[in-house]
N, C-alpha and C positions, 0 to 999 in steps of 0.2 A: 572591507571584508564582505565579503558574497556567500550567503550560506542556497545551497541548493536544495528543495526539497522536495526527494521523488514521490508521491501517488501514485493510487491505482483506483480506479473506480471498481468495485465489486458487485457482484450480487448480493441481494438482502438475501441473504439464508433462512430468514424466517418463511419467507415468502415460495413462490412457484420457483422451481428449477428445470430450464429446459436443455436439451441436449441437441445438436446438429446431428447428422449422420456421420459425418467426422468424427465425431468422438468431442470438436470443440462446444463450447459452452455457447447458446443461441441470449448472446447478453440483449440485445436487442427487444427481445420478450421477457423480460425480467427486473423488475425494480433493482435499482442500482442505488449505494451507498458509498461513503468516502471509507474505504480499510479502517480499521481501529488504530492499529499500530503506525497508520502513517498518518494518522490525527495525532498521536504522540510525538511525532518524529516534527510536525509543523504545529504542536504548541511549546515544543522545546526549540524553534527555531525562533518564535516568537518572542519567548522570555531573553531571549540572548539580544535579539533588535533592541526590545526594551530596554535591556542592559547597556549595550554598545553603540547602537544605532546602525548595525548592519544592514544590508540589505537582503530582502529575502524572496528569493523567488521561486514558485512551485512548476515542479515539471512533471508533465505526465505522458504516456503513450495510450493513445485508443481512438473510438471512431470521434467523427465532431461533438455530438453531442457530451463530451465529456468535459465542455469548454464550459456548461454552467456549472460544474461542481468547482474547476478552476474560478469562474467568476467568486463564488462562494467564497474560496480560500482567501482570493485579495479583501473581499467584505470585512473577511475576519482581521488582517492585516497585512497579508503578504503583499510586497512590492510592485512586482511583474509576475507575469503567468507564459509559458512557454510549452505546447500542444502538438506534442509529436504524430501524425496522423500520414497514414498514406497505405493505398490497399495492397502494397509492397510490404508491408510490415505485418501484416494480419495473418491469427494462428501463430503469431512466435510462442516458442517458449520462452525458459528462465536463461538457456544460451543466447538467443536468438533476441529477444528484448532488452538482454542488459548488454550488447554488441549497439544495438541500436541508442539506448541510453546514453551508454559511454561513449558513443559519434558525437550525440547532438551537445551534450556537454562538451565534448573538445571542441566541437565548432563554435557553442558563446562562450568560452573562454575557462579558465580554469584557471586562478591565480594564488600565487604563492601561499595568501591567506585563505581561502576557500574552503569552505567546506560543504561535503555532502550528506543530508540526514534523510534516511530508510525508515521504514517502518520494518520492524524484525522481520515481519512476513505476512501474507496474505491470506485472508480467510477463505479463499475462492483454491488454493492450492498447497497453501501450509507448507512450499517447501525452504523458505528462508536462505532463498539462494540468486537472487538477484540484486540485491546490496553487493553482497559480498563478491561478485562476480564483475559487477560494475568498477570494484575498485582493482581488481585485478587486471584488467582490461584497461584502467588510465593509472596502472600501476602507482597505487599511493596507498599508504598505511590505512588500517579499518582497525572499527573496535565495533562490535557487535553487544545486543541486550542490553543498549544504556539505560538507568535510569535518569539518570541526571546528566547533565552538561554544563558546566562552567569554560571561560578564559582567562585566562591569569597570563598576561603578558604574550610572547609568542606563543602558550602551550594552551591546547587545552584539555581541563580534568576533568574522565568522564566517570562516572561510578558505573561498573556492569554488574547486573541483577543474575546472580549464578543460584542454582538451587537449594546451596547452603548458607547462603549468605552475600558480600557484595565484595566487588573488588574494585582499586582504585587503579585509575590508569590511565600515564599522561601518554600523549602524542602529538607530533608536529602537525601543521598544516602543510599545505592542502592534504585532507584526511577523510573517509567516511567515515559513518558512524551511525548504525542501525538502533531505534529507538525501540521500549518495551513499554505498554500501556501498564499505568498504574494506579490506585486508588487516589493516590498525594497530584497525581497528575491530572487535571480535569481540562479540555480544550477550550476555551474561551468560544461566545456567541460571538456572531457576525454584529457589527452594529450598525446604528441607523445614517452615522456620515460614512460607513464604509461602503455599506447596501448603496448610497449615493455615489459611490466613488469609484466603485469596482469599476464600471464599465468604460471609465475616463483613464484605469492603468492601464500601461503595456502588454501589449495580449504578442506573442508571437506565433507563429503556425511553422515548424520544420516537415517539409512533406518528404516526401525522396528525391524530388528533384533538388531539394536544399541541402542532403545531406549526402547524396550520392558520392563525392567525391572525396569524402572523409576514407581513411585505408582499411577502416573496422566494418563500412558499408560493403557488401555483396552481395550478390543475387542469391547464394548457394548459402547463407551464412545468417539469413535477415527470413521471416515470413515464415509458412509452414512448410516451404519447400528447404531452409537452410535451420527446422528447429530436429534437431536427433533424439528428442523423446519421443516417441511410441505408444501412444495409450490402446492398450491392450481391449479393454470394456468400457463405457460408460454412459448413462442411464439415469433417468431419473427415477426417485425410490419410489414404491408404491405407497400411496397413500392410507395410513391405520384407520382400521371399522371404529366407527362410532364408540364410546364408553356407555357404560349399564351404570346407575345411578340406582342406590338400592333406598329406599325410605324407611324410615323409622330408626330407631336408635334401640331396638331391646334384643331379648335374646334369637326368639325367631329370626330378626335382621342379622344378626351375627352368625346364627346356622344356615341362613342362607347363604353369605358369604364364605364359609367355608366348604357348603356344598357345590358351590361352582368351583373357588380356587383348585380346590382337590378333583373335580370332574375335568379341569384342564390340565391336574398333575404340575399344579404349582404349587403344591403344598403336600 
């Protein structure tokens, strides 16, 4: 059994946000992080290796530099690492990336036992639509907002995190299955033979000339020329004026806070 598992490298949102004239995001100028939800998605792939002795491998789409956060993942424990990159693919959207996705998975293989695990969605676009899209596209069942994931012989039982409570719910392989960050769930550190060992796994690189001939690759269908979202505006926010720090703790310090709040008609 092969569990696959997509990433994204994002931006730190805490940090600088730059914009292109495109309207696309200038990731290149901006600290990059591994998604939350697809740290969820490859430490529930991980528990299941532990459990089964699967194999686990992380895939992602972006420029090269996105190959040391992959090295990171195998440190942590994943098997092999597979780096979808090529400037044919750049500016996809959520159509246009999980077209791509679902090639380079049909091209390493996709077997009966297989599974895919997602991170629910991205903090760079929030729209929780490239899981689900990937599996439509290598047409096989999906369960979205796991918390949990077990296997119990051919099946496996995933619990999804619904607003009111959770639902249980089997289904066959080969299956996706978008993961939900959760407190009970915390991602293991990279360790000191894995940090040793990363660079000695299977590293593979799909550019377009590798996947060109898959039926889901197209010129019109792949990159910012074949993605059909439209971004209307976008911008980076302005940055807020300094805060006012008032001293003292008596009642003057309290009339003076309310003569400002109410001079700005916030009170």
């Amino acid at each position: 059994m092969r569990i696959y598992v997509c990433v994204k490298q994002v931006p730190d949102t805490s940090g600088k946000v730059a914009v292109n004239p495109d309207g696309t995001l200038n990731r290149a100028s901006m600290a990059a992080i591994v998604n939350p939800d697809d740290m969820a998605a490859m430490e529930q792939a991980l528990i299941l290796k532990d459990n089964t002795g699967c194999q686990v491998t992380v895939v992602t789409m972006g420029p090269p530099p996105a190959e040391g956060m992959l090295r990171e993942l195998m440190a942590m424990g994943a098997d092999d690492a597979v780096l979808i990159s090529a400037r044919e693919f750049g500016g996809s959207d959520t159509f246009a990336t999980s077209q791509i996705i679902a090639a380079a998975i049909t091209n390493l293989g996709l077997n009966a036992e297989d599974m895919i695990f997602c991170g629910r969605q991205a903090i760079d676009g929030d729209t929780a639509q490239v899981g689900p899209q990937i599996a439509e596209k290598l047409d096989i069942p999906q369960v979205t907002y796991a918390s949990t994931i077990t296997k119990v012989d051919n099946q496996v039982v995933v619990k999804r995190m619904l607003e009111d409570g959770y639902m249980m719910v089997e289904v066959e392989t080969p299956c996706l299955v978008t993961c939900v960050k959760e407190k009970e769930l915390v991602p293991r550190y990279m360790t000191l033979n894995g940090i040793n060992d990363c660079y000695a796994k299977p590293f593979t690189l799909l550019d377009y000339e590798a996947l060109k001939d898959e039926p889901l690759i197209e010129l019109d269908t792949i990159g910012l020329k074949g993605s059909p979202t439209n971004i209307f505006k976008s911008f980076t926010p302005p940055q807020k004026g300094a805060g006012i720090m008032l001293e003292g703790a008596d009642k003057d310090t309290v009339a003076d806070l309310v003569k400002r709040l109410s001079d700005r008609h916030a009170i």
